[in-house]
C-alpha positions as CSV (number, residue, x, y, z in Angstrom):
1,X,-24.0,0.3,-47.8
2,X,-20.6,-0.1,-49.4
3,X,-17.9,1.9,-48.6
4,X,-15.0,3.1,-51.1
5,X,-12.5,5.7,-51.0
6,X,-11.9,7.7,-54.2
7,X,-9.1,10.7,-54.4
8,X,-10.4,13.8,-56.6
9,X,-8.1,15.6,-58.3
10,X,-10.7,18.5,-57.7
11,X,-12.4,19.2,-54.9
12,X,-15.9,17.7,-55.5
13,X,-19.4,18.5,-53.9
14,X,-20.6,15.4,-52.7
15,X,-24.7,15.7,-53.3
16,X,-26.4,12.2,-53.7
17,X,-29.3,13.3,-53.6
18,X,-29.4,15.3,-57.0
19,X,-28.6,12.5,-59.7
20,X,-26.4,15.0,-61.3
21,X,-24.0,15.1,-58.9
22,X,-24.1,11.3,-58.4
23,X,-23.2,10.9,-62.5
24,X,-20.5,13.0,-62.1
25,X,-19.0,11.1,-59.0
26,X,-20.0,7.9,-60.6
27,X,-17.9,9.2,-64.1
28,X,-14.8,10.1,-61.6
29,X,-14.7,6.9,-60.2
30,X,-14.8,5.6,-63.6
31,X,-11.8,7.1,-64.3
32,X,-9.6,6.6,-61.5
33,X,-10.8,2.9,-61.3
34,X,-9.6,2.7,-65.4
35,X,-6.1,4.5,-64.8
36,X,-5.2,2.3,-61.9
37,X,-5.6,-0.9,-64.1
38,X,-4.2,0.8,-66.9
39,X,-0.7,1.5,-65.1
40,X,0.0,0.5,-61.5
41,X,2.3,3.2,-61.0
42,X,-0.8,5.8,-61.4
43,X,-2.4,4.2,-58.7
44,X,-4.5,7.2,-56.8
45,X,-4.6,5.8,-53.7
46,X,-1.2,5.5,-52.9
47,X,-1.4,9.6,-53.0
48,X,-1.0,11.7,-50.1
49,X,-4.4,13.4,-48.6
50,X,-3.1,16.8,-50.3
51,X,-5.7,15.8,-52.9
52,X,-8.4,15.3,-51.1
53,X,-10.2,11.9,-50.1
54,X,-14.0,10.8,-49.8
55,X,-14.9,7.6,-48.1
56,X,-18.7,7.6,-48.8
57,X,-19.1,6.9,-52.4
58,X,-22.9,7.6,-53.1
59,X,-26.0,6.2,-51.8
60,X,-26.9,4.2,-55.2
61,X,-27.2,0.8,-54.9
62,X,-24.1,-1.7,-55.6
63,X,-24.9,-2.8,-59.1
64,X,-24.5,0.5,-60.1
65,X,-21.1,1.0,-58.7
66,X,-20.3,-2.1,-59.5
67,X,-21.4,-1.9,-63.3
68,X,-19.4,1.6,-64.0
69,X,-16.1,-0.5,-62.0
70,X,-16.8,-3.5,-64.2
71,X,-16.4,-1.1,-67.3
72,X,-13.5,0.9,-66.2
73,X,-11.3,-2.2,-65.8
74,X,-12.5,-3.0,-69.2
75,X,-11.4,0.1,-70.4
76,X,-8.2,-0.1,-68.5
77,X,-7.4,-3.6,-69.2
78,X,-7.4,-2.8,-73.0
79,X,-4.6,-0.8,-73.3
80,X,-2.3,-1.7,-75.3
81,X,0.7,-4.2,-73.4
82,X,3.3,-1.5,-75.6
83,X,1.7,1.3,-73.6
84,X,1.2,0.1,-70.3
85,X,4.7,1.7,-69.1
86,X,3.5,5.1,-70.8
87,X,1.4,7.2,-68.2
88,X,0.2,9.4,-70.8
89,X,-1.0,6.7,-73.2
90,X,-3.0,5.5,-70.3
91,X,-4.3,8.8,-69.5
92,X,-5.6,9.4,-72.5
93,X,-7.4,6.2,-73.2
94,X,-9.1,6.5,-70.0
95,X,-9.8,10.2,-70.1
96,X,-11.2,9.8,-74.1
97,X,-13.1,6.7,-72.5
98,X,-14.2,9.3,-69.6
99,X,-15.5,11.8,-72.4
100,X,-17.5,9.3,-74.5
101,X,-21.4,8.5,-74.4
102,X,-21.0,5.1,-73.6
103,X,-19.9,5.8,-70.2
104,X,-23.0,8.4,-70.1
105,X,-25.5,6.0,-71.2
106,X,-24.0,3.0,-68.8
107,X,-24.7,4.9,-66.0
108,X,-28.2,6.7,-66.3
109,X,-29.3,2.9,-67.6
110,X,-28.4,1.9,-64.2
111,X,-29.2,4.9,-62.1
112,X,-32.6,4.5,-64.2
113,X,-33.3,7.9,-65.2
């Protein structure tokens, strides 16, 4: 199994055994994975622990993981080169990428629900 750490901004209940609960960590990894290639100064992991860290991802298999990172550093790779030094621009493309169905649809097509 691979192993990744994620920072939460809020605390998160870890269940991966309710598919739910794995969408939802799967979503925030999205967006923490699409905000550190959007701007490297926003990178999460450099945080302190004060916002809490998780080091066991989910138990879904790789591809899936690896298919919702692949699209974050889409997402975060297409900002703008004008906005990469503005952390809000960045925030908002990811979080509007965050809040669309595409994102929703990626991932139950490869949870397979």
């Amino acid at each position: 199994m691979n192993v990744f750490k994620i920072i939460f901004l809020l605390p998160v209940l870890l269940c991966s055994c309710v598919q739910a609960g794995e969408q939802d960590v799967l979503k925030q990894y999205f967006f923490f994975r699409c905000v550190n290639e959007g701007h490297s100064e926003l990178d999460f992991e450099k945080f302190d622990g004060s916002l809490g860290y998780t080091t066991d991802l989910i138990s879904s298999d790789f591809s899936v993981v690896k298919a919702v990172s692949d699209y974050a550093k889409k997402v975060g790779k297409s900002v703008p080169v004008s906005n990469h030094n503005d952390k809000k621009s960045v925030l908002l493309i990811c979080l509007n990428a965050y809040e669309r169905s595409e994102l929703d649809a990626l991932i139950k097509s490869e949870i397979g629900d």
